[in-house]
C-alpha positions in Angstrom: 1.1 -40.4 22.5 3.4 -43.2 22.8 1.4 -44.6 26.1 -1.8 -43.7 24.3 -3.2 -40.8 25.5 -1.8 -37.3 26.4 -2.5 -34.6 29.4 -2.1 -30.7 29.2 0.6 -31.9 31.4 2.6 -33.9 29.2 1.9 -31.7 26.1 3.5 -28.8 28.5 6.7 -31.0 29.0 6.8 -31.3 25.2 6.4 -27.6 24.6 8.8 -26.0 27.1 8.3 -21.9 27.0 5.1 -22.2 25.3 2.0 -21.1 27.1 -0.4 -23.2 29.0 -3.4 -20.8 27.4 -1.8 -20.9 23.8 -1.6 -25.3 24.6 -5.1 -25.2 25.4 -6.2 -23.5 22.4 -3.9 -25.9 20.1 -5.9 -29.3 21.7 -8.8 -27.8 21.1 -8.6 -26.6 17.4 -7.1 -30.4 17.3 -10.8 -31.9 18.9 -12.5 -29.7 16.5 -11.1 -31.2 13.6 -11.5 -34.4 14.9 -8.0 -35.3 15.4 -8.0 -35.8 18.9 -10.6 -37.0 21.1 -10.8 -36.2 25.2 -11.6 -38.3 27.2 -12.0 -38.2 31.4 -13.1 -35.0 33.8 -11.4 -31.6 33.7 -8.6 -32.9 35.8 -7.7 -36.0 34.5 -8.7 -35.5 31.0 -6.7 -37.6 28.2 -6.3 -36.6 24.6 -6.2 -39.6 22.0 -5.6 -39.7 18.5 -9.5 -39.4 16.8 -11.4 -43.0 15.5 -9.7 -43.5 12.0 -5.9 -42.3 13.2 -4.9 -44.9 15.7 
């Protein structure tokens, strides 16, 4: 979050060993709250922190 915005990619890097499925779930239960919000397509899409948290 330091640049602004995180990937799947960069949240992999942060969590070495964890898995990718298990990282999805985790952003996820994060948007649901209202957290995180995603922005961009399925490749290219960007987690930020949600309207209230930045």
């Amino acid at each position: 979050m330091e640049h602004g915005h995180l990937t799947i990619g960069d949240y992999e890097a942060l969590c070495p060993g964890v898995n990718r499925r298990t990282l999805q779930r985790d952003l996820k239960r994060l948007l649901d709250l209202g957290l995180i919000v995603a922005r961009g397509s399925t490749n290219r899409l960007e987690y930020r922190l949600g309207k209230g948290l930045t």
